[in-house]
SEZAMAR-710811 format. One line per 3 residues: for each residue x, y, z of N, C-alpha, C, O. Coordinates in steps of 0.001 Angstrom, whole numbers, m for minus. Example, Ala and Ser with C-alpha at 12.3 -4.5 7.8 and 13.67 -1.06 7.14 Angstrom:
2
13190 m5690 7800 12300 m4500 7800 13200 m3300 7800 14236 m3319 8465; 12850 m2250 7080 13670 m1060 7140 12900 30 7870 13409 1138 8039
END
This chain:
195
m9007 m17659 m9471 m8261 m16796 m8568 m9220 m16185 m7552 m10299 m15597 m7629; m8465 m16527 m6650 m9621 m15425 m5227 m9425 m14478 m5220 m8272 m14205 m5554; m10287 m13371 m4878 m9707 m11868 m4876 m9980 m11476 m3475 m11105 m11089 m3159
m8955 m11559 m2565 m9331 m10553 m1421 m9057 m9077 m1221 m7995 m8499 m1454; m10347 m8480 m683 m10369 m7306 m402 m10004 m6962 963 m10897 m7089 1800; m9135 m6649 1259 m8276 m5296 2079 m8663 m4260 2253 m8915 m3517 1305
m8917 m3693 4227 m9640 m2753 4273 m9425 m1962 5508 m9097 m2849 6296; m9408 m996 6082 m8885 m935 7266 m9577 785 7808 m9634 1645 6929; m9909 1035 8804 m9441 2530 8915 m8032 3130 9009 m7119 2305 8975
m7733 4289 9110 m6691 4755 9111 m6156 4401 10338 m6832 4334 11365; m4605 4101 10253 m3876 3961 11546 m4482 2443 12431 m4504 2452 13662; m4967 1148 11601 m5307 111 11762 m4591 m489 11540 m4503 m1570 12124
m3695 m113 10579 m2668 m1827 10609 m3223 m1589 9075 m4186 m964 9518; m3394 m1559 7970 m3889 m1969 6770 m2450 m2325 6073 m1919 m3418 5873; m2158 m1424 5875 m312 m1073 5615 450 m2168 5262 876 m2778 4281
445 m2162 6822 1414 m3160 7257 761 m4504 6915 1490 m5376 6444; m464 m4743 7093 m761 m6142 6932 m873 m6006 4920 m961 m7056 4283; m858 m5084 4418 m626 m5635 2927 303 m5935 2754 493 m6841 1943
1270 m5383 3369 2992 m5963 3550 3498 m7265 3584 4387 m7808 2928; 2450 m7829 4850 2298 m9110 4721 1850 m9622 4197 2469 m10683 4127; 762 m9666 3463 157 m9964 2115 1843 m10448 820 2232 m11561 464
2238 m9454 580 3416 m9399 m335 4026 m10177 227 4080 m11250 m374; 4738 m10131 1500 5547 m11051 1896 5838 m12640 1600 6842 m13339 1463; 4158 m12865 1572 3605 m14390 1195 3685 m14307 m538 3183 m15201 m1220
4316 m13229 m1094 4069 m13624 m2390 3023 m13366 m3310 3145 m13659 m4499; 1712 m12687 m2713 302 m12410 m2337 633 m11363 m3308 1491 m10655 m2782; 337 m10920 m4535 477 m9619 m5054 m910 m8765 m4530 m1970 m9274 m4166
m538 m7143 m4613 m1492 m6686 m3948 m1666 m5246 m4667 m645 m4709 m5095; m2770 m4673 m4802 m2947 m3357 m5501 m3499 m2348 m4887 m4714 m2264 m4713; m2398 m1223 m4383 m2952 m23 m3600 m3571 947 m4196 m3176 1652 m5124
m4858 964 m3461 m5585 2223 m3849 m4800 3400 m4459 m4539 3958 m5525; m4553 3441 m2925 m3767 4410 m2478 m2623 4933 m3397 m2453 6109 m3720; m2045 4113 m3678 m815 4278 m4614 m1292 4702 m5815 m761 5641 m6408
m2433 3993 m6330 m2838 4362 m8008 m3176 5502 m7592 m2653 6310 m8359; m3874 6143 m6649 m4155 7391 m6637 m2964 8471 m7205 m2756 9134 m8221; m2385 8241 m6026 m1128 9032 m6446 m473 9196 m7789 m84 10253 m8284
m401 7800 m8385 132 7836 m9850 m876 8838 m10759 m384 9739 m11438; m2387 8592 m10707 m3372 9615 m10925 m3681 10980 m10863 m4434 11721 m11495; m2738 11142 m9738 m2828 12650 m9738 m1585 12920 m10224 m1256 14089 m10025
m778 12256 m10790 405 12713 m11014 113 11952 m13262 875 11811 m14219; m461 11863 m13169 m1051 11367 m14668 m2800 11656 m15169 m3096 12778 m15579; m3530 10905 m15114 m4663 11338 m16349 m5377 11448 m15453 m6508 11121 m15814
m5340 11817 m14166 m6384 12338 m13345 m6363 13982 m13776 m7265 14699 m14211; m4952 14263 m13467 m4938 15790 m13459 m5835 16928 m13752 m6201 17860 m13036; m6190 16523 m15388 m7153 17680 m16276 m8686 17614 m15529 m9482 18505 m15235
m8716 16370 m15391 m10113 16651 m14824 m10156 17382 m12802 m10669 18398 m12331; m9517 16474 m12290 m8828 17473 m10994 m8899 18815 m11131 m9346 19682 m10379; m8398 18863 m12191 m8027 20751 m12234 m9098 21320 m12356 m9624 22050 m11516
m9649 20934 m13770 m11301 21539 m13943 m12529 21450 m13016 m13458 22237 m13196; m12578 20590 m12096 m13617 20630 m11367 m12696 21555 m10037 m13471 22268 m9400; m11632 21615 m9687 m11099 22433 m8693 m9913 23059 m8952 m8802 22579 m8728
m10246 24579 m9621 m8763 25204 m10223 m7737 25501 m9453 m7817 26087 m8374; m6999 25209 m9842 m5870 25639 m8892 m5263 25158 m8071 m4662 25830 m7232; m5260 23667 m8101 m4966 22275 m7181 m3857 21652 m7654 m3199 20838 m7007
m3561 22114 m9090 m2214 21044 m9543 m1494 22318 m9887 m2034 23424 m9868; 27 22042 m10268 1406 22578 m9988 1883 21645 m10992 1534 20466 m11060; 2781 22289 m11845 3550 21605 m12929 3515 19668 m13563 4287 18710 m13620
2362 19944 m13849 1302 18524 m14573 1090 17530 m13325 881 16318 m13389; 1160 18072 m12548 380 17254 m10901 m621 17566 m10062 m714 18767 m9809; m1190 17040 m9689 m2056 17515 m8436 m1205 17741 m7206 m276 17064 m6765
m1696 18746 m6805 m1258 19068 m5316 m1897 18689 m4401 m3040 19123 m4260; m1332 17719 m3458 m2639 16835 m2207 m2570 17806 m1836 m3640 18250 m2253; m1846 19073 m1014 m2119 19507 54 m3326 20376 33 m4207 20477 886
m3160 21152 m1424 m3754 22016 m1968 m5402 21683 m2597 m6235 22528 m2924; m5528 20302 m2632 m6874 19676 m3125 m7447 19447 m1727 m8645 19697 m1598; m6701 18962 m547 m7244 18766 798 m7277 19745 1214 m7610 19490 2371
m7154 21018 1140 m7278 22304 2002 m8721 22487 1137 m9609 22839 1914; m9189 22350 m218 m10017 22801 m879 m11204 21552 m63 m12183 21981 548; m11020 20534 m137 m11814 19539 412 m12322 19630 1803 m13357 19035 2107
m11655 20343 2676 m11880 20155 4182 m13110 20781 4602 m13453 21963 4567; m13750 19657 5041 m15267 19741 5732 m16614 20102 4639 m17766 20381 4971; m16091 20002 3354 m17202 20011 2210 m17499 18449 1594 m16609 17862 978
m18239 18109 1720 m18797 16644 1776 m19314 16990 m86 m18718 16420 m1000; m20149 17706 m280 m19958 17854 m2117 m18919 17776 m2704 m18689 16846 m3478; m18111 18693 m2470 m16536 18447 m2919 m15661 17335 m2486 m15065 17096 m3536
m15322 16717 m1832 m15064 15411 m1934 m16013 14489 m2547 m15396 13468 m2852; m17178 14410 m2842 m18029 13700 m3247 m18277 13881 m4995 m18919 13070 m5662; m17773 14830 m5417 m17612 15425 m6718 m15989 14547 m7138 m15780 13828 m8115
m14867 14986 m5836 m13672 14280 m6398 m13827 12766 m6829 m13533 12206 m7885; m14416 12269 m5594 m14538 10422 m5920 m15423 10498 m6952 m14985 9489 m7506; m16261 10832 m7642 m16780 10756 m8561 m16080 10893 m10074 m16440 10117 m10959
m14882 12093 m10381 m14142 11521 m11000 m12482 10807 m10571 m11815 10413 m11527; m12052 10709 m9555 m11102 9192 m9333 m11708 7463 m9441 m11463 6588 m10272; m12179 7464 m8778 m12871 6401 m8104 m12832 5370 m9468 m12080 4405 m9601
m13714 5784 m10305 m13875 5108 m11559 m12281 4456 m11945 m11916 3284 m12041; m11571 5672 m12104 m10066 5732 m12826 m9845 4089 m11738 m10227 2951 m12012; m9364 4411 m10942 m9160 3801 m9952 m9633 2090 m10336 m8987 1074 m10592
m11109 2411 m10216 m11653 302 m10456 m11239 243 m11803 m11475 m870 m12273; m10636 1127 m12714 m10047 603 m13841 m8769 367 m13571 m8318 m447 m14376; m7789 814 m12589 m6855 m53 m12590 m6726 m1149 m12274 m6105 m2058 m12824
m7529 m1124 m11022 m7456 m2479 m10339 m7901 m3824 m11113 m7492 m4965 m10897; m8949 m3347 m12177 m9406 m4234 m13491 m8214 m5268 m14019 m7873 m6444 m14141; m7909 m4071 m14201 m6190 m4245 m15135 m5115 m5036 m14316 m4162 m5707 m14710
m5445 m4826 m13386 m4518 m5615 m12150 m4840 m7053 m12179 m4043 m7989 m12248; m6085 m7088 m12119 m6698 m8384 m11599 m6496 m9461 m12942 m6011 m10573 m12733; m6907 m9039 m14338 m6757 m9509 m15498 m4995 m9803 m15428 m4617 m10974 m15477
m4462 m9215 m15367 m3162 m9562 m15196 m2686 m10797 m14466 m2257 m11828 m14985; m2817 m10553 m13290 m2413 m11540 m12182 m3607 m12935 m12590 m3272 m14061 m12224; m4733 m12788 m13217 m5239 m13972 m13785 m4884 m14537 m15012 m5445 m15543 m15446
m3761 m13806 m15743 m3390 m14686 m16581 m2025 m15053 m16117 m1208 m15861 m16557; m2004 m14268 m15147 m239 m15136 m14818 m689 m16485 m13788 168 m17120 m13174; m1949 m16756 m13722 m2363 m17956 m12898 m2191 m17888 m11460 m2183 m18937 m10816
m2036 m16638 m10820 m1804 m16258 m8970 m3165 m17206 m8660 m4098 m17127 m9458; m3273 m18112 m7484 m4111 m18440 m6884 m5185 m17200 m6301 m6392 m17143 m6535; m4202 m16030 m5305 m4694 m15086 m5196 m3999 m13516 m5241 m2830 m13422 m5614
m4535 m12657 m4965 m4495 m11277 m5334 m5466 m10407 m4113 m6507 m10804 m3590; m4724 m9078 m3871 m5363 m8429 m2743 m5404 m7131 m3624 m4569 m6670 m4403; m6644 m6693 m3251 m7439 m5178 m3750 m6888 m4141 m2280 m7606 m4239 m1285
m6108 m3543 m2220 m5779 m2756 m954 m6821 m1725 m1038 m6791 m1057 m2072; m8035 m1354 96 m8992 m476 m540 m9654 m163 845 m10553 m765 1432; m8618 1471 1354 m9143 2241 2286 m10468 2293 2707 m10878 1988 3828
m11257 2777 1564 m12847 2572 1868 m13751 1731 1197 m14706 2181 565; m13368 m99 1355 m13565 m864 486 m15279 m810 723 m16034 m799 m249; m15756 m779 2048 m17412 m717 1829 m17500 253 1869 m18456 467 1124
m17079 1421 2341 m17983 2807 1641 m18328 3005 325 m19239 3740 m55; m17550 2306 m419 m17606 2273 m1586 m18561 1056 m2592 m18655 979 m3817; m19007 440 m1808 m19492 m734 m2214 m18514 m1629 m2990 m18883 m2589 m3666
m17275 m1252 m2845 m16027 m2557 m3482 m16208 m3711 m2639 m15095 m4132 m2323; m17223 m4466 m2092 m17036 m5504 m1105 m17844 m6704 m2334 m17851 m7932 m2261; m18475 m5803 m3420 m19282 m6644 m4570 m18079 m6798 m5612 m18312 m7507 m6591
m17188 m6382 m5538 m15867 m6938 m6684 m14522 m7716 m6200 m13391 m7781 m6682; m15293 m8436 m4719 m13950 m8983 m4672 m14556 m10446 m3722 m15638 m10294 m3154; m14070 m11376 m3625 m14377 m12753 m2973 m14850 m12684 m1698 m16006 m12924 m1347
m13830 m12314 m929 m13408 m12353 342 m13130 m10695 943 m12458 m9854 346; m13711 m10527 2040 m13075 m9283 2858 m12942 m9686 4216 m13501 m10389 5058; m11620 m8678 4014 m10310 m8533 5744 m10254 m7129 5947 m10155 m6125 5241
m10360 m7425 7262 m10225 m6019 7696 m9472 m5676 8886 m9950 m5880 10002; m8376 m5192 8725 m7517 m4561 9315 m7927 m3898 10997 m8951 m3231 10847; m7713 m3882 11713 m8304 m3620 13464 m7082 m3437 14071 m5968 m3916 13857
m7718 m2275 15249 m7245 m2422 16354 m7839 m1418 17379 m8718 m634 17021; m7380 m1435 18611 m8624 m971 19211 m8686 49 18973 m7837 302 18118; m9506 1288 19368 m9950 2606 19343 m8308 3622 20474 m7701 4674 20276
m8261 2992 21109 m7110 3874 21673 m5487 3404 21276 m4571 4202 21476; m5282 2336 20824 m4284 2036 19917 m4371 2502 18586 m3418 2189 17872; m5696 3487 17830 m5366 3899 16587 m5329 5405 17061 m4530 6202 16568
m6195 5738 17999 m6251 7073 18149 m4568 7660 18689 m4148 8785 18419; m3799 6635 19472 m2180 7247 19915 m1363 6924 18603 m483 7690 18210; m1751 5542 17822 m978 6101 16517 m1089 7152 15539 m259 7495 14696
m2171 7585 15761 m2891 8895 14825 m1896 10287 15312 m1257 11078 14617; m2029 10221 16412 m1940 11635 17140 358 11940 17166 1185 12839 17317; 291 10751 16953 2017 10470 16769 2258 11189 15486 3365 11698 15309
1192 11298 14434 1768 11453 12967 2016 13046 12833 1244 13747 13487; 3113 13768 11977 3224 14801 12124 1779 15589 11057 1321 15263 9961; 1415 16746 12052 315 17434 11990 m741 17061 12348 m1732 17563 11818
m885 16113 13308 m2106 15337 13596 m2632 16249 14833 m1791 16363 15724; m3792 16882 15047 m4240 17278 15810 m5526 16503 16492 m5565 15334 16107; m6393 16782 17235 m7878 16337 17860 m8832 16991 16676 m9793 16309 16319
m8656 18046 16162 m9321 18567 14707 m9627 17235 13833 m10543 16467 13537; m8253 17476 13620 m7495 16592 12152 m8507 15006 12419 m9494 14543 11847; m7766 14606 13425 m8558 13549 13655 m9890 12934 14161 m10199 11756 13986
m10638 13846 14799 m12336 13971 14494 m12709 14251 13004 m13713 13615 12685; m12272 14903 12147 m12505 15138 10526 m12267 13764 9850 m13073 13287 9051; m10981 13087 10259 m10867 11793 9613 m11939 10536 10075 m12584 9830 9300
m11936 10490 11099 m12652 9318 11838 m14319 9601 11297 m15096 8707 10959; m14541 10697 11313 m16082 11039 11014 m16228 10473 9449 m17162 9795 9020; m15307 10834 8868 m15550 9987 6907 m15556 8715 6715 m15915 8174 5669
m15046 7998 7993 m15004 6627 7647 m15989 6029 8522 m16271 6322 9684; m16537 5002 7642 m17236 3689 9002 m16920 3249 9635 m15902 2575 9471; m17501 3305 10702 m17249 3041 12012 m16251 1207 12073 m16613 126 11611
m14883 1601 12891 m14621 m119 12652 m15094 m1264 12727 m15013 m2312 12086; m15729 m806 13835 m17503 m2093 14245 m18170 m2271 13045 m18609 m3353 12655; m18227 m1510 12621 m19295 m1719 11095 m18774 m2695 10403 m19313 m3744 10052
m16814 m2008 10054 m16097 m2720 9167 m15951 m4450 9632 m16053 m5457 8932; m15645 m4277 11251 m15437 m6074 11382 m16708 m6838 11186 m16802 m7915 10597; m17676 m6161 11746 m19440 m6985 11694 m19051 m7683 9856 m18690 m8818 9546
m19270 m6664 9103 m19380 m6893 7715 m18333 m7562 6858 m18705 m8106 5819; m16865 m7574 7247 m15851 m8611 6781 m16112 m10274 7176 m16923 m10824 7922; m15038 m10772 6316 m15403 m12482 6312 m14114 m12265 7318 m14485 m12579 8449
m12835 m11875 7321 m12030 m12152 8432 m11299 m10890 8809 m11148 m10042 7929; m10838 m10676 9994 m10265 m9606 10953 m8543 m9714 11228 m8025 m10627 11871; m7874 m8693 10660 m6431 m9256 11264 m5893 m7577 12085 m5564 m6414 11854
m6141 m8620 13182 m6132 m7699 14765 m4835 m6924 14932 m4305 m7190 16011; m4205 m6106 14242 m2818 m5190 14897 m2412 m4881 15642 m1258 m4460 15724; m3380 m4990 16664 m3140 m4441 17734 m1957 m5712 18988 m1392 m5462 20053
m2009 m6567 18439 m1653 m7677 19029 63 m7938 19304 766 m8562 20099; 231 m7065 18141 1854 m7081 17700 2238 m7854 16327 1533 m8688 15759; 3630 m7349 15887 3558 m8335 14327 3432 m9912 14242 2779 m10599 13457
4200 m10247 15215 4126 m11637 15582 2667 m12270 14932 2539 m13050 13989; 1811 m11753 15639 213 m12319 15685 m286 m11657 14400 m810 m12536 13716; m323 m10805 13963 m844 m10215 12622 m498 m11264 12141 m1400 m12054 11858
875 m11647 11880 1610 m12471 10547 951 m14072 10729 817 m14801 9746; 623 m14441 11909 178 m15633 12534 m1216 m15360 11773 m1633 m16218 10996; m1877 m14273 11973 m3629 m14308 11455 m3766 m14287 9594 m4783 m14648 9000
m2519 m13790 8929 m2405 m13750 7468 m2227 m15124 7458 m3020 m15801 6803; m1504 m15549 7946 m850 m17117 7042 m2298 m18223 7776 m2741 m19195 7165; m2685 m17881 8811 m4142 m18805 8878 m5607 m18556 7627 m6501 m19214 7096
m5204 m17519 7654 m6317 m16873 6691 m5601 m17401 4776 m6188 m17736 3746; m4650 m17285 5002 m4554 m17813 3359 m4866 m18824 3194 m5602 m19174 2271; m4051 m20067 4645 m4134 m21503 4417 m5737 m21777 4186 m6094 m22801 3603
m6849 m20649 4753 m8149 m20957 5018 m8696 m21438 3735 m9207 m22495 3366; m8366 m20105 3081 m8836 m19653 1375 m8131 m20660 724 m8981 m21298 102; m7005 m21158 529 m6494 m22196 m100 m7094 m23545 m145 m7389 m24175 m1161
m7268 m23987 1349 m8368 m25098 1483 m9663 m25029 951 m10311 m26037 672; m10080 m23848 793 m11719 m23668 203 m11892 m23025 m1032 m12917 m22571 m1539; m10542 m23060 m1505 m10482 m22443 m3072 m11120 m23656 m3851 m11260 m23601 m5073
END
């Protein structure tokens, strides 16, 4: 089984192109999502203890863990230290799965797949694009998005240049769906031929 890794900055298209991923049948495992299940399960106790007062009736509170997080680089760096782990254990579990059900392939959906050094647990990396002023007007569309908000976000992540230099392939969003869906189904047929 190939494992591609999925990667994007925010407001790149990641989303949507895991969408397409599924579409093809492509099973796919969001970070993002296990997070959530995490803070809403066996993340919690430890969440709480390293930052009191963040969860609300056996949950974490995003809003309330991101108000505690904002602009402290220890404290977020303390959180991924205990998620993160939780996290490559699901995706473990994911991957063992979908390899015994015999999937050719499987997608790791993973916001900060090289910040993290997840680019060593998976075959192949894609990375989600589009230009700098097509993410910055989708950014600024989202409710509460300020020039703050979004200098704070853009500064945590690597730079997209970084991300395309360092991926094996690029699926450009900016292009429209048409062409995204055109760059997934070239990119599978790729991996299929060289599986």
């Amino acid at each position: 089984m190939r494992i591609i890794g999925l990667t994007g900055s925010i407001a790149m298209g990641k989303t949507t192109t895991a969408a397409m991923f599924r579409a093809r049948g492509v099973p796919v495992h969001d970070a993002d999502a296990a997070v959530h299940r995490l803070y809403a399960g066996r993340a919690v106790g430890p969440v709480e203890a390293a930052f009191p007062g963040v969860s609300e009736n056996g949950a974490v509170d995003r809003k309330r863990l991101a108000d505690r997080l904002l602009g402290d680089r220890d404290a977020l760096a303390k959180l991924e230290s205990i998620v993160h782990p939780m996290v490559r254990e699901d995706q473990a579990v994911f991957v063992r799965r979908m390899q015994a059900e015999g999937r050719p392939f499987a997608v790791l959906d993973v916001p900060l797949l090289f910040e993290t050094g997840g680019e060593d647990r998976v075959d192949v990396t894609v990375v989600a694009t589009a230009s700098a002023e097509i993410q910055r007007a989708r950014l600024l569309t989202r409710p509460g998005m300020d020039e703050a908000k979004l200098a704070l976000l853009l500064a945590r992540q690597m730079p997209d240049a970084e991300k395309r230099r360092r991926a094996h392939f690029m699926v450009d969003s900016g292009r429209g769906f048409d062409a995204a869906r055109r760059q997934v189904d070239t990119l599978l047929r790729a991996l299929f031929f060289t599986a």
